[in-house]
N, C-alpha and C positions, 0 to 999 in steps of 0.2 A: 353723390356721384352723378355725374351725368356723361350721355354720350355723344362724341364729336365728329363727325361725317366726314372724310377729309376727300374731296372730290377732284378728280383731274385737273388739273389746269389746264388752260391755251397751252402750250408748248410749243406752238408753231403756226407760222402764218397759214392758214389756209387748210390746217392738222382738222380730221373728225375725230381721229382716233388714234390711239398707243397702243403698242404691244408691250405687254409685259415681258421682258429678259429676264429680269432674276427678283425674287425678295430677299431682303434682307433681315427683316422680320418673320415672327410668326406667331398665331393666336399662342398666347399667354406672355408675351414680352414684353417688357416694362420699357419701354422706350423716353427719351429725351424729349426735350424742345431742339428740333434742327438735325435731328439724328436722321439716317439713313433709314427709309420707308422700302423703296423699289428704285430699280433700274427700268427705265422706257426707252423705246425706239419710234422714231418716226423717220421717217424714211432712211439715212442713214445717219442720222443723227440722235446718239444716247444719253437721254437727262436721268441725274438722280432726284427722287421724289426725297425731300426729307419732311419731318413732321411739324405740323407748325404748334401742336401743342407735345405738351409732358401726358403720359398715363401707361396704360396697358392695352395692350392690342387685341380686341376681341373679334375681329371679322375682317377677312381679305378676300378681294373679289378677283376671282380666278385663278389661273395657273400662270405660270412662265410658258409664252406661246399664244397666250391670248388675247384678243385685242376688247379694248375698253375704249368708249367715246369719251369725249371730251365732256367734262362736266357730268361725271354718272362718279360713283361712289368706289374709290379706290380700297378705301383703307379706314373702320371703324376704331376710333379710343376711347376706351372709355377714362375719363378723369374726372380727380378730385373735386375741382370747382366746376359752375355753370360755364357754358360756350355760348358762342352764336349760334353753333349748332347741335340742336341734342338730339334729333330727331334723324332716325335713316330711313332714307328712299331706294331701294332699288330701281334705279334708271335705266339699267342695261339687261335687258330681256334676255333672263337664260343664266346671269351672272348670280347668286345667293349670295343674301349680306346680311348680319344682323341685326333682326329687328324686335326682338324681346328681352329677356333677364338672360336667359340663354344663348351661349355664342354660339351661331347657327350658319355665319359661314365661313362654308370648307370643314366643318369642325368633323374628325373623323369619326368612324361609328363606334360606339361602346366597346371599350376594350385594348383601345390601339392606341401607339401611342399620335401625341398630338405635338410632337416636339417636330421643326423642318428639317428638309430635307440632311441625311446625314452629311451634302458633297456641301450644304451651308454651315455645320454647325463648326462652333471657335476651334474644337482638337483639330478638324480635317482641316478647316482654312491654315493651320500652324503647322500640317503633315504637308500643304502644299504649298507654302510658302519658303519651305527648304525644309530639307531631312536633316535633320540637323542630331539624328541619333537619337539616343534613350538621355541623352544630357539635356535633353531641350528645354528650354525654359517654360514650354505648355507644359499641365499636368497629364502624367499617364493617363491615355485612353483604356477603359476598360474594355476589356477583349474580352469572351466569354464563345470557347468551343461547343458544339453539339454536347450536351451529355458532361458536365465538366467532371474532368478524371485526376487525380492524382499524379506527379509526376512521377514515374519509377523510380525507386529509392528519395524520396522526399515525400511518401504521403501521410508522413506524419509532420511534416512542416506545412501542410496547405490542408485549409478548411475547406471542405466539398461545399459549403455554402458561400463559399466566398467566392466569387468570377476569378480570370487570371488577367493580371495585370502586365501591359507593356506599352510602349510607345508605340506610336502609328508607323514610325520605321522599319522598327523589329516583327510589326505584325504583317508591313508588306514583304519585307525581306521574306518570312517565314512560308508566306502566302506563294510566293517567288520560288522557294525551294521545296514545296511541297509537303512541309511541317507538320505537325499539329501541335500546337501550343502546349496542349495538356500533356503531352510524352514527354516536357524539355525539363530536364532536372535543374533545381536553380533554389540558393542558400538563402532568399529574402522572398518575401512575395512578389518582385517585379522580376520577370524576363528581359535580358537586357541579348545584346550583341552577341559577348562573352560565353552567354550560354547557349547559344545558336550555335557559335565555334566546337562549344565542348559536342554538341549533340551530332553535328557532324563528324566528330575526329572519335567517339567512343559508340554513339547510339547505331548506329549501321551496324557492329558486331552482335549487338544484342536482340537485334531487331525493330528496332523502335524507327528507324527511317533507312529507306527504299531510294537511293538516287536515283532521278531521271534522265535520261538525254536528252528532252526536253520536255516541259510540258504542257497541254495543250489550254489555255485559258476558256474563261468562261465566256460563255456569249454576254455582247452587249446592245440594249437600245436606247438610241442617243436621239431624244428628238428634236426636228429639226425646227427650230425658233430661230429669232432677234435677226440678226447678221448674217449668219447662214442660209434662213429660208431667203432672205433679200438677195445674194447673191444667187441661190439656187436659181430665185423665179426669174431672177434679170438676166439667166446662163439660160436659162430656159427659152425666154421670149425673143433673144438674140437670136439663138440656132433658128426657133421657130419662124420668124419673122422673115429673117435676113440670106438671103443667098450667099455664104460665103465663098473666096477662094483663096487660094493664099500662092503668092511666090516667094522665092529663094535664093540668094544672089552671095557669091562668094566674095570678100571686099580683104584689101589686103591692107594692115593697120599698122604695118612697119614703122612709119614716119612719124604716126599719128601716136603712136606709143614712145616714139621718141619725146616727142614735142609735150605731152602730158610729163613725163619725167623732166624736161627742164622747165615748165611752167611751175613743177612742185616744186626744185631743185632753189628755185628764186619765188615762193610764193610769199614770204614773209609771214604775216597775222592772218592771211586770207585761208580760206579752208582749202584743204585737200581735194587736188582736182581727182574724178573717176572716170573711166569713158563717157559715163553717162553725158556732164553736161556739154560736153567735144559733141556727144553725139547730137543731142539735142540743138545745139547752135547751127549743126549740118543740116539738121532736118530744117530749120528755122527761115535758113538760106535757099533750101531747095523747095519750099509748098507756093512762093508768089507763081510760079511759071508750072503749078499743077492744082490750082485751085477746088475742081473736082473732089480733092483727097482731104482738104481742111472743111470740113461739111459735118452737115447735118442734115436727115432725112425724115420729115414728116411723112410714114407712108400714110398715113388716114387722110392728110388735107391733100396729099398729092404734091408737096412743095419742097424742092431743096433750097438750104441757105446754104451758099461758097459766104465762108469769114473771113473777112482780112486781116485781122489779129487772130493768132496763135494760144488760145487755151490749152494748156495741154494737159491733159491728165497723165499720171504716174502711178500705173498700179502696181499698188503696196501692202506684201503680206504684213498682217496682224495676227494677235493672236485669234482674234473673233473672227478674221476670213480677211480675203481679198477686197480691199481699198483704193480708192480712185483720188486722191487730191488734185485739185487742181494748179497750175503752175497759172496765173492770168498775166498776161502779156508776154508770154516767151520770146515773144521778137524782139521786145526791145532790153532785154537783159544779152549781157556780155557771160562767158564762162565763170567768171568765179561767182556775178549774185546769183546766175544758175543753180552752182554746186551749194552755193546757202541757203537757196529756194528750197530744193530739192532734202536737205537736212531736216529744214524747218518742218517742214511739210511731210515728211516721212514719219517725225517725232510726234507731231499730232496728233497722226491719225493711231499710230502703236499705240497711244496712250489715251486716244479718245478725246480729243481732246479740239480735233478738228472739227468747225464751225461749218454750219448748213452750206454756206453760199461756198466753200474751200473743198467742197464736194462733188461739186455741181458746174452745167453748162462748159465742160471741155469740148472741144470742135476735133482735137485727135488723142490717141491716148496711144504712150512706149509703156512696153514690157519688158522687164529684163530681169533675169533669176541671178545674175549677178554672175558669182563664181560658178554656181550649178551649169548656167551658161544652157548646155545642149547643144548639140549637132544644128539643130531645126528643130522651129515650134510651130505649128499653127493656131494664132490664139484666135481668140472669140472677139467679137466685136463688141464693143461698148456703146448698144443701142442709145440713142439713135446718131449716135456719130457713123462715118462709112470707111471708116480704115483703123487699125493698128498696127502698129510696127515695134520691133523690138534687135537689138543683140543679140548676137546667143555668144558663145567660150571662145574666145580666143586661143589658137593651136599655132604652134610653133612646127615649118614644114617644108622642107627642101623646096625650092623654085629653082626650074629653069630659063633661064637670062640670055640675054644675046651675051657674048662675051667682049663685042668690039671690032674682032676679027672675021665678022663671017661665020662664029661656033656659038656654042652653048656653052653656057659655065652653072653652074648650079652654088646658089647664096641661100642661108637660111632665111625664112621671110615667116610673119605673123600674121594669120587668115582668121578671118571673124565670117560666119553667115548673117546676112540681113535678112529676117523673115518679118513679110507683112498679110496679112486680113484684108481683104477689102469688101464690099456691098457688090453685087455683083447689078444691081438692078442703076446701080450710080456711077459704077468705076468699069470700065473695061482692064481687060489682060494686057492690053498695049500700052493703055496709061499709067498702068501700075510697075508693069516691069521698065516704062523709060522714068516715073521717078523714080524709082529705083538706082539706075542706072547713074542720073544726075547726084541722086546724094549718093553713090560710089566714088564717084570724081571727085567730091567735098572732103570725102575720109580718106584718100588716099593722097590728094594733094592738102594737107590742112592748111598752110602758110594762106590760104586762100580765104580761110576762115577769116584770119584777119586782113582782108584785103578789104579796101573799100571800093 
């Protein structure tokens, strides 16, 4: 036997350090050649560590949350044959890694168990990967109530030494309606659906379940690592930093909602137009004549950059948080490689899959929640850029029009709010509400968009 040191890699140009997201291991696991070790972060970009050898895993170095330098001691194996490495160093001051017969890091104290996290182990990743009911192709989870009791009229079908068996379905459903496993009468040893129905539609008369109006759950702490603390401290340094203010400008998208429907009406192969990339070609045409707002602001050196090309970031919820890709060159794209930009790029980043440099250096950033839409947003800024802008819901809402004759006529019309962020130390309320103004002209005459 000997033991294999498997140490951080480089990950990134100019990286000291990772934070560890998630394991996927845990001391006693038999792991592969090439199998999945840990998830790491560096700045917003997630690599998976996998193994470069086969054995058993006897020492991991830290938690999920915590950050480890480059080339300090990740993940000890031990295996069958001699390595290049047999020998473990702790490198990272404060971090515990195995370095005798006994596996000494992280290993828990006498008595406990030493298996990971339950939200890592195979049953829960297959409870959260769809509910797929007590038919599921994972094996029942064994469940095991305080005190295990007999089920009323069945206790002579169930061993008091034996746990109660169900799927991780039936145990949140149960959990969900205030159950207890052990009262549910049921013909085999496993608790399925079936007998959740019976226990509701007979066990209420006997007393065995108490319905709720609702009920109150248990507290939870969730803490804050990977992607989350990163947008945290970057929502942090923003406010902190940056003076914000925001305006609000009513824009009527009549036309422009026309013109999107006959663009899709005749798109061919080409992808589906949304506002978005209407919108963004508007903004594209209106920042040469408000350069101020396509910027970036070093406040330490004291220096702005105005950009002549158009970066534009797109923030994109994921499941890990809020996401920034970048669009590079937004000026010289036309609406449809927009709308395929804008796809690509959104698919990325959902899945992780978006590259360092596809995250980075935007000069403006749009937000837009889509259909959620809202009244008015005020977003945050996306230090060290000095503006954001975004859409908010498009409403359908009586106007009144001149009529022709000297009256008023009233025609249905469709009103979108434009809400922008700006740096208040860079952008004045004058130049923010005239570009403003200027890309309202844009959205309300579109035909203009394509005008050369």
């Amino acid at each position: 036997m000997a033991r294999f040191s498997f140490r951080l890699p480089d990950i990134g140009e100019g990286i000291s350090e990772a934070e560890i997201v998630a394991w996927h291991v845990a001391i006693g696991d038999r792991v592969e050649e090439d199998a999945r070790l840990a998830d790491m972060m560096t700045d917003k970009a997630t690599v998976e560590m996998e193994s470069p050898v086969a054995g058993v895993v006897i020492g991991l170095a830290g938690e999920p949350g915590d950050s480890i330098p480059i080339g300090s001691t990740l993940v000890v194996i031990e295996t069958e044959e001699e390595t290049e490495s047999d020998t473990v160093v702790a490198e990272n001051p404060g971090v515990e890694v195995a370095t005798d017969a006994t596996p000494a890091c992280l290993t828990p104290p006498e008595g406990e168990d030493a298996s990971p996290d339950p939200t890592r182990t195979p049953a829960e990743a297959g409870a959260q990967s769809g509910d797929a009911g007590e038919e599921s192709a994972t094996p029942a989870t064994t469940i095991t109530d305080a005190g295990p009791r007999p089920a009323p009229g069945n206790e002579e079908g169930r061993d008091h030494k034996h746990p109660i068996l169900a799927s991780p379905a039936v145990r949140a459903r149960a959990r969900d309606l205030g159950i207890d496993l052990a009262q549910v009468r049921t013909e085999g040893d496993r608790i399925r659906h079936a007998d959740l129905d019976a226990h509701l539609r007979y066990g209420q008369a006997q007393g065995y379940h108490a319905p709720h109006a609702s009920r109150a759950r248990d507290d939870e702490t969730v803490k804050v690592i990977g992607m989350r603390r990163r947008i945290a401290d970057n929502m942090a340094a923003s406010k902190r930093h940056i003076p914000h203010f925001s305006y609000v400008d009513e824009v009527e998208v009549t036309a422009l909602e026309a013109l999107r429907a006959d663009l899709n009406a005749n798109r061919g192969d080409r992808p589906k137009l949304t506002l978005l990339p209407l919108f963004i070609a508007a903004l594209c045409r209106t920042l040469p004549d408000f350069p101020m707002l396509n910027a970036r602001y070093d406040d330490e050196a004291g220096v702005i950059t105005r950009h002549g090309c158009v970066h534009l970031g797109m923030a994109t919820q994921t499941d890990a948080g809020l996401m920034v890709p970048v669009i590079r060159d937004a000026q010289d794209k036309n609406v449809w490689q927009l709308a395929a930009e804008i796809v690509r790029l959104a698919e990325a980043a959902r899945t992780g899959k978006a590259r360092s440099d596809e995250l980075s250096g935007g000069t403006i950033t749009v937000t837009s929640l889509g259909p959620l839409g809202g009244v008015a947003t005020t977003p945050v800024i996306n230090r060290p850029e000095v503006a954001i802008i975004g859409p908010n819901c498009i409403v359908e809402r009586p106007v009144f029009v001149d009529d022709g004759r000297g009256g008023d006529a009233i025609r249905r019309a469709k009103l979108m709010n434009v809400s922008i962020s700006c740096d208040h130390r860079v952008v004045d309320g004058w130049d923010a509400a005239s570009f403003v103004q200027a890309l309202k002209k844009l959205l309300e005459t579109p035909v203009l968009l394509f005008a050369d």
